[in-house]
Backbone as JSON, one array per atom type, in Angstrom:
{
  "sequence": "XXXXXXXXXXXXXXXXXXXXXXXXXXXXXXXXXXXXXXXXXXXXXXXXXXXXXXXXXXXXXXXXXXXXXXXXXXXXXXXXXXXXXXXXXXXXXXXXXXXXXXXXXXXXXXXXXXXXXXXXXXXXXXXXXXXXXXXXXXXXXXXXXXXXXXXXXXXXXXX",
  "N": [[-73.7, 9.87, -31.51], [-70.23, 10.34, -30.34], [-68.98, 10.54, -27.41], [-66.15, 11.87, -26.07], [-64.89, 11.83, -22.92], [-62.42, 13.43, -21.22], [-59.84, 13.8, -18.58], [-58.16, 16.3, -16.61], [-54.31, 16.42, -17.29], [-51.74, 15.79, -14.68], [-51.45, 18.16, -12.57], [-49.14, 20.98, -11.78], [-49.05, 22.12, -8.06], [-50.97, 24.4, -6.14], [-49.58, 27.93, -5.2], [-49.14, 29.06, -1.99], [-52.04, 30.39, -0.66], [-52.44, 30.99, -3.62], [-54.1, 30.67, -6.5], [-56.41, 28.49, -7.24], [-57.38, 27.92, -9.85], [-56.03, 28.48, -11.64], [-53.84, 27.0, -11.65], [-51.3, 24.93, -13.42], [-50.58, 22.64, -16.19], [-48.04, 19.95, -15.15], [-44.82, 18.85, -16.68], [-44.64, 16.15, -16.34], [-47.14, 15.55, -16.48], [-48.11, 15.98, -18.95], [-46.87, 14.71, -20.79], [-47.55, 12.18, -20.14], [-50.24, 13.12, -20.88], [-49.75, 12.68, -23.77], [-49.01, 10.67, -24.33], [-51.38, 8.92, -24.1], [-52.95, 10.3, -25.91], [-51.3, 9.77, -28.3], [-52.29, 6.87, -28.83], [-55.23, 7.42, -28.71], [-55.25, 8.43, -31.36], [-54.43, 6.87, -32.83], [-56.69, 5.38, -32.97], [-58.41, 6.12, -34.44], [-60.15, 8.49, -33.0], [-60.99, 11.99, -33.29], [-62.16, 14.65, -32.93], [-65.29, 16.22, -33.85], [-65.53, 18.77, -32.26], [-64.47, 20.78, -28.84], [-65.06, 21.1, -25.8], [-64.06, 22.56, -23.02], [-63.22, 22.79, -19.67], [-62.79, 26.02, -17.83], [-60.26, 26.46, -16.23], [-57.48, 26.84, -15.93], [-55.13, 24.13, -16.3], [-57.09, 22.14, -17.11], [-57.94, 23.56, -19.77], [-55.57, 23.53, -21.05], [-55.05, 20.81, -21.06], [-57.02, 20.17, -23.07], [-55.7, 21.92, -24.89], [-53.72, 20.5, -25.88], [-54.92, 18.29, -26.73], [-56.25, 18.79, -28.82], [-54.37, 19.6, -30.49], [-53.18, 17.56, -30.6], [-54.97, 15.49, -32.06], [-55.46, 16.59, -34.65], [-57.55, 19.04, -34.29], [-59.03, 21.58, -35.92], [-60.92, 23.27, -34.76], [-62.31, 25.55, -32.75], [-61.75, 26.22, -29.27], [-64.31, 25.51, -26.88], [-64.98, 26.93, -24.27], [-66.88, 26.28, -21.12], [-68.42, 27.07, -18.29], [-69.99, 24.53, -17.14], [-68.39, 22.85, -17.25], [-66.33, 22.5, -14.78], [-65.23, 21.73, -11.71], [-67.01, 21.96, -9.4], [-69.05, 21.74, -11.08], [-72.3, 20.06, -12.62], [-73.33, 16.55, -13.46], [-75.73, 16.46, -15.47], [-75.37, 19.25, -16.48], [-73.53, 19.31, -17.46], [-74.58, 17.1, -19.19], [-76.86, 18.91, -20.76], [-74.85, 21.01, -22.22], [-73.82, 19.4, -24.34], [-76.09, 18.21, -25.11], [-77.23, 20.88, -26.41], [-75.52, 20.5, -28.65], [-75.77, 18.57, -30.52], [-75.81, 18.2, -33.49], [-73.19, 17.38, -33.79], [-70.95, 15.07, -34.77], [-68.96, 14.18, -33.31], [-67.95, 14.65, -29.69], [-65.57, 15.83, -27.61], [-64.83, 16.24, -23.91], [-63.45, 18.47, -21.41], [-62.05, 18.12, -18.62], [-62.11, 17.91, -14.63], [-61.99, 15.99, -12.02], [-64.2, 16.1, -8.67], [-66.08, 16.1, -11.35], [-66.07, 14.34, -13.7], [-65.73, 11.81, -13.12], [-69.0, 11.06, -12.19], [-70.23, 12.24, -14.3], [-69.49, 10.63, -16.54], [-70.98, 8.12, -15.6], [-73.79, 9.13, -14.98], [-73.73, 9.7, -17.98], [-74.0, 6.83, -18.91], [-76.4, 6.25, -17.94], [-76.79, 5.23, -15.31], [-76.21, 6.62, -12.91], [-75.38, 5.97, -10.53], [-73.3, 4.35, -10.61], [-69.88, 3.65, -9.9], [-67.32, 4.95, -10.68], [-63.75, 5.52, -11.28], [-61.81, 7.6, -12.57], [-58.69, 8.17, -13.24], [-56.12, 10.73, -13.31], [-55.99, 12.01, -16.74], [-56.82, 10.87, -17.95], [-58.84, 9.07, -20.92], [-62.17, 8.29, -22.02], [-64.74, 6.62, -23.61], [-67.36, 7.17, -24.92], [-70.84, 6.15, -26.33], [-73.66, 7.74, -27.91], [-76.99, 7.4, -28.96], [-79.0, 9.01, -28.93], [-80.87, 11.69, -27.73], [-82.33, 12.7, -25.65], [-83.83, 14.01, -22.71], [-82.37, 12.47, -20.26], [-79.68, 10.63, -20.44], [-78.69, 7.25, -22.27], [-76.06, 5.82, -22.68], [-73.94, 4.08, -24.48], [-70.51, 2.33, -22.92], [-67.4, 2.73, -24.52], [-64.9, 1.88, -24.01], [-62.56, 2.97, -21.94], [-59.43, 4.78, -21.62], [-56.08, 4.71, -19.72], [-53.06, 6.68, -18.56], [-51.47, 4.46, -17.72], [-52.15, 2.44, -19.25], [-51.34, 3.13, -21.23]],
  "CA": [[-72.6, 10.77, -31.19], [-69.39, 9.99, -30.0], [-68.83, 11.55, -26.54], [-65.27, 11.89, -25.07], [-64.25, 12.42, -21.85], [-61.23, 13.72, -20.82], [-59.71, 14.3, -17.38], [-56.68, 16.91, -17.44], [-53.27, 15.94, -16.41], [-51.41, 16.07, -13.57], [-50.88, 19.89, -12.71], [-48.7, 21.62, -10.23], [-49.82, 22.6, -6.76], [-51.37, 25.87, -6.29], [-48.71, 28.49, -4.61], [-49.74, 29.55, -0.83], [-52.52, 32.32, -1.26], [-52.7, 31.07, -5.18], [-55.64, 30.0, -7.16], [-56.82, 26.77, -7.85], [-57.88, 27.83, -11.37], [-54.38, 29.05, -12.31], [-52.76, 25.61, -11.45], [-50.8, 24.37, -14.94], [-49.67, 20.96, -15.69], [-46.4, 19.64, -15.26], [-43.85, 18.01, -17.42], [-45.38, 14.82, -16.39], [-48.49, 15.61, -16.84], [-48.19, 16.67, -20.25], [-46.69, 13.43, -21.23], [-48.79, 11.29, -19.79], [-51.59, 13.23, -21.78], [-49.32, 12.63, -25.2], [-49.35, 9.23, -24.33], [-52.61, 8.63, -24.19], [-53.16, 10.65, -26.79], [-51.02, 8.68, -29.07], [-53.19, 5.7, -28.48], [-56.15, 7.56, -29.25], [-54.87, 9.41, -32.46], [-54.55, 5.45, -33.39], [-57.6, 4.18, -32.67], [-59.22, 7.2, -34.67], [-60.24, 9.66, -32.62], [-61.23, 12.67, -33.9], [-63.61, 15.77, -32.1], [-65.65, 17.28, -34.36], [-65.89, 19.85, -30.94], [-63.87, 20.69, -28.21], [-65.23, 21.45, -24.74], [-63.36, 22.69, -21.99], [-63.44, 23.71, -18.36], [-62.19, 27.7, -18.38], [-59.63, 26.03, -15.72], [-55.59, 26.69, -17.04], [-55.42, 22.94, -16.65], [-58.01, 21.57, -18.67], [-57.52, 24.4, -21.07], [-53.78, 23.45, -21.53], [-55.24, 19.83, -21.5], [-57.69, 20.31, -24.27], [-55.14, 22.12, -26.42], [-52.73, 19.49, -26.02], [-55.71, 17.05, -27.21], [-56.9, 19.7, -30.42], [-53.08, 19.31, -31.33], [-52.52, 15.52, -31.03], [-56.18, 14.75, -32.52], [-55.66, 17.13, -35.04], [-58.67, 19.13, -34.27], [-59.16, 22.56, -36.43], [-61.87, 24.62, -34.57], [-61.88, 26.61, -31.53], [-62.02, 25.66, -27.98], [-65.38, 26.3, -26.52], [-64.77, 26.63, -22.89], [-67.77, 26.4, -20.66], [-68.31, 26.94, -16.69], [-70.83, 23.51, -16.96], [-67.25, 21.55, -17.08], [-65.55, 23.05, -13.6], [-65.05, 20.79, -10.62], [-68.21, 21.68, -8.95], [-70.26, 21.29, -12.19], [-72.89, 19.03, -12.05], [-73.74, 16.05, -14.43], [-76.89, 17.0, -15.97], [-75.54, 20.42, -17.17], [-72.42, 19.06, -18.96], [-75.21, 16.71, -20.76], [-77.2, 20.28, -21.66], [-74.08, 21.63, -22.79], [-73.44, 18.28, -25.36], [-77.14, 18.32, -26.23], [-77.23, 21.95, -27.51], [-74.56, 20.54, -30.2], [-76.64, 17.41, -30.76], [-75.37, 18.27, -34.54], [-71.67, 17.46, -33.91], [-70.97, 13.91, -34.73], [-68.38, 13.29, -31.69], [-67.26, 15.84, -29.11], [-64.59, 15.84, -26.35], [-65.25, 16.93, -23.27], [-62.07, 18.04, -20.67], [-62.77, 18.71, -17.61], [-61.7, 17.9, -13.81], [-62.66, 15.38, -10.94], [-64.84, 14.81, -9.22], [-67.3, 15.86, -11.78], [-66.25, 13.56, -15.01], [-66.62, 10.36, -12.61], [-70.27, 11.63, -11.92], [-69.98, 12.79, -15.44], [-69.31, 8.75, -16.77], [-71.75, 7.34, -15.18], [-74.8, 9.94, -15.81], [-73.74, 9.42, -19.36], [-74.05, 5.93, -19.17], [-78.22, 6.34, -17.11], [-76.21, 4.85, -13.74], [-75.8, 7.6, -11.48], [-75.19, 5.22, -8.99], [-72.14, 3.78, -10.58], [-68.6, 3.59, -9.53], [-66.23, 5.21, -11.97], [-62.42, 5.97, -11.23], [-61.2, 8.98, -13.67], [-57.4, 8.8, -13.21], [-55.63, 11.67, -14.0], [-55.31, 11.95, -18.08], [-57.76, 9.2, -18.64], [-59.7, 9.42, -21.35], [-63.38, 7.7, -21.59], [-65.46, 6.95, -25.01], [-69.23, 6.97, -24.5], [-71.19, 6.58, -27.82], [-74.94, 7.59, -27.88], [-78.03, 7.51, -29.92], [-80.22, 9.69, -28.76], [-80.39, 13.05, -26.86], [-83.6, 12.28, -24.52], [-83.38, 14.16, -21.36], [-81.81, 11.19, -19.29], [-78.74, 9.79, -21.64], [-78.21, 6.05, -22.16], [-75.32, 5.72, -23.73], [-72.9, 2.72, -24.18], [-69.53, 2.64, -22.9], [-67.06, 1.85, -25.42], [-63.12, 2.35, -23.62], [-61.63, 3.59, -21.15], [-57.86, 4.62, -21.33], [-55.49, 5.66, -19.15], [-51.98, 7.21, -19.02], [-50.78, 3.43, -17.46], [-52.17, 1.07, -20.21], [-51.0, 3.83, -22.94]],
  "C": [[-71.58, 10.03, -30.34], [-68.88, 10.76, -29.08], [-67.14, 10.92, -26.1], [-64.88, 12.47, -23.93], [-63.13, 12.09, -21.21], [-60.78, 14.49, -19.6], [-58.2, 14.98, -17.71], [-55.76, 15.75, -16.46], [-52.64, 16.16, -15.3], [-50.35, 17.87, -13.75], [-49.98, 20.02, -11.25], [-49.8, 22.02, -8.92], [-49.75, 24.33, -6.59], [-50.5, 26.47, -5.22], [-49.32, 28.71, -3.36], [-50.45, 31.09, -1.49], [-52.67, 32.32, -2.57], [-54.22, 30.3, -5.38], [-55.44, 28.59, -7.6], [-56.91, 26.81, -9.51], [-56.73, 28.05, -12.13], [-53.31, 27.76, -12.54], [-52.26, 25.27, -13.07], [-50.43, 23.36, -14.74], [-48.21, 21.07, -15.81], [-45.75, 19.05, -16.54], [-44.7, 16.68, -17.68], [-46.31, 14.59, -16.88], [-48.75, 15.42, -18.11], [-47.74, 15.69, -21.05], [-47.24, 12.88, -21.33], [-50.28, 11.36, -20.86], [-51.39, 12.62, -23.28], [-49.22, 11.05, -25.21], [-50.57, 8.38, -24.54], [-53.62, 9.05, -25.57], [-53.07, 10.18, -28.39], [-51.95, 7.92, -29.82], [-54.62, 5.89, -29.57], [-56.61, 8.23, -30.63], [-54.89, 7.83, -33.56], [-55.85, 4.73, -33.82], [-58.86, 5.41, -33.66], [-60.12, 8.14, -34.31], [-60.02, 11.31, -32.57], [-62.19, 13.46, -33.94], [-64.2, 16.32, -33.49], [-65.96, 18.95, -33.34], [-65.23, 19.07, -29.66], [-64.59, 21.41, -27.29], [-64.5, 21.18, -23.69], [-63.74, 23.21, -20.9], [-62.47, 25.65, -18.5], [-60.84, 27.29, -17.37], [-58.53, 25.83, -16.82], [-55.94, 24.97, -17.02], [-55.72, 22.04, -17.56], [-58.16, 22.52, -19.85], [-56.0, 23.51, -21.81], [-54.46, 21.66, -22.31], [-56.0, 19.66, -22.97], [-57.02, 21.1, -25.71], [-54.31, 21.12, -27.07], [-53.69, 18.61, -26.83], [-56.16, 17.88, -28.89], [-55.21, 19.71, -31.26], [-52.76, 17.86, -32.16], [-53.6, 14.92, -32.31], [-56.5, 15.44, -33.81], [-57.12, 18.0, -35.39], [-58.37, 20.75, -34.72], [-59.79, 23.86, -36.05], [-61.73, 25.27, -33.06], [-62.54, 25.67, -30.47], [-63.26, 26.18, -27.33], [-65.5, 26.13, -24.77], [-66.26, 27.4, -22.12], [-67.44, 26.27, -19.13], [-69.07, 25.42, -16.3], [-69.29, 22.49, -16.62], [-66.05, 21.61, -15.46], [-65.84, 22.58, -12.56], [-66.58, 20.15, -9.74], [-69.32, 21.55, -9.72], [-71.58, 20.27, -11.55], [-73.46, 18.09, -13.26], [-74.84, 16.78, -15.68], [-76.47, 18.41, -16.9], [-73.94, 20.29, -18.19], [-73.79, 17.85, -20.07], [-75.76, 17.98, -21.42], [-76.34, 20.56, -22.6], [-73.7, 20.4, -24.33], [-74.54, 18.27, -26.2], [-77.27, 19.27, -27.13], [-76.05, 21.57, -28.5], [-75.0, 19.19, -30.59], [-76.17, 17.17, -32.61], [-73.79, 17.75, -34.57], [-72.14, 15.73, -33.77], [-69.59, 12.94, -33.35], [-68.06, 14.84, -31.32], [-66.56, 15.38, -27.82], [-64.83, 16.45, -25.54], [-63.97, 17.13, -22.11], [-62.17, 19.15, -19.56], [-61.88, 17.56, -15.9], [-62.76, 16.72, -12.77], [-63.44, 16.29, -9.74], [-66.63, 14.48, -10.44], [-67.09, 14.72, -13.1], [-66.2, 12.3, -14.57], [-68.5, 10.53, -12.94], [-70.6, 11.59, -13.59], [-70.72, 11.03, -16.45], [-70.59, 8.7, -16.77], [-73.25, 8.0, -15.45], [-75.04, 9.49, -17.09], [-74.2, 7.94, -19.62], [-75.8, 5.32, -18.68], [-77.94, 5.31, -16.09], [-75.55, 5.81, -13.16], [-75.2, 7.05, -10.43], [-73.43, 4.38, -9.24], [-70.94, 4.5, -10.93], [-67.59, 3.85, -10.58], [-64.79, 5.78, -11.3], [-61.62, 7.02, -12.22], [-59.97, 9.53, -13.08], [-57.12, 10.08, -14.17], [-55.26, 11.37, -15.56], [-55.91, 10.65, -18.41], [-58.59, 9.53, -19.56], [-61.16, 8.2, -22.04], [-64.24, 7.77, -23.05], [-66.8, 6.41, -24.69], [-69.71, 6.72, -25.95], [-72.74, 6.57, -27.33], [-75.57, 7.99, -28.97], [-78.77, 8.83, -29.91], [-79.92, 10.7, -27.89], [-81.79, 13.73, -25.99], [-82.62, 13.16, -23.22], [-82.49, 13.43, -20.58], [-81.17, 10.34, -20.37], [-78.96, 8.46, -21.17], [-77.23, 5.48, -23.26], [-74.49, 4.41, -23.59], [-71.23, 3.04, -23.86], [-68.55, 1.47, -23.76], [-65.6, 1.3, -25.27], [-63.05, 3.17, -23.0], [-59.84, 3.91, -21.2], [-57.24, 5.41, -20.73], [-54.3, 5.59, -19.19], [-51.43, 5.38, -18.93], [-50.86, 2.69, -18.36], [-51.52, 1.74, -21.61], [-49.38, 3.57, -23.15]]
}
């Protein structure tokens, strides 16, 4: 399987007294993602499944990515992908589709560092997940404890 992970873009700042979950991206943001997107629309990338955080944000981000990547099926937005997530239960959420031959995953710091590196069976290592970066894991197997290979990293700057 072909795991992607995707961090959203850069969103506005939440109003005084506003929600965090409400935040939307900017202009910039939203570029940045189409940029990257580009890239990866090139390099053939292509979800058979879209997972999202329920977060405007990474919603907006993940449609923007089911547009660019031309992706056909519905957004399946899960609470496992939301800031305070925790590794382990975004892999659950990937294993129960163990049938999908790649899936995207778009979701928020600092769990898709954490996220990375889990995926990769180094908990312990050091991942950076700029804004609108997106991350290609590929794995075999769907063993409790992933070991997957990392295959690319890209982010908005090299796009």
């Amino acid at each position: 399987m072909e795991i992607y992970v995707f961090r959203h873009g850069i969103a506005e700042d939440a109003p005084p007294g506003g929600s965090d979950a409400q935040r939307a991206l900017t202009d910039e943001g939203r570029e940045k993602l189409r940029r990257v997107l580009r890239r990866a629309k090139a390099a053939g990338v292509a979800p058979s499944l879209i997972l999202s955080s329920p977060l405007v944000r990474a919603v907006q981000t993940a449609e923007i990515a089911a547009e660019f990547l031309s992706y056909e099926g519905e957004l399946v937005l899960t609470k496992a992908l939301v800031p305070e997530g925790n590794p382990r239960g975004v892999w659950e959420e990937i294993r129960a589709r163990r049938g999908q031959p790649s899936v995207l995953v778009a979701g928020h710091e600092p769990l898709l560092s954490q996220v990375v590196a889990y995926l990769l069976g180094s908990p312990s290592v050091q991942v950076e997940m700029k804004k609108g970066a997106l991350v290609r894991i590929d794995i075999e197997g769907f063993r409790p404890d992933p070991r997957g290979v990392l295959m690319w990293m890209l982010t908005p700057k090299l796009a």
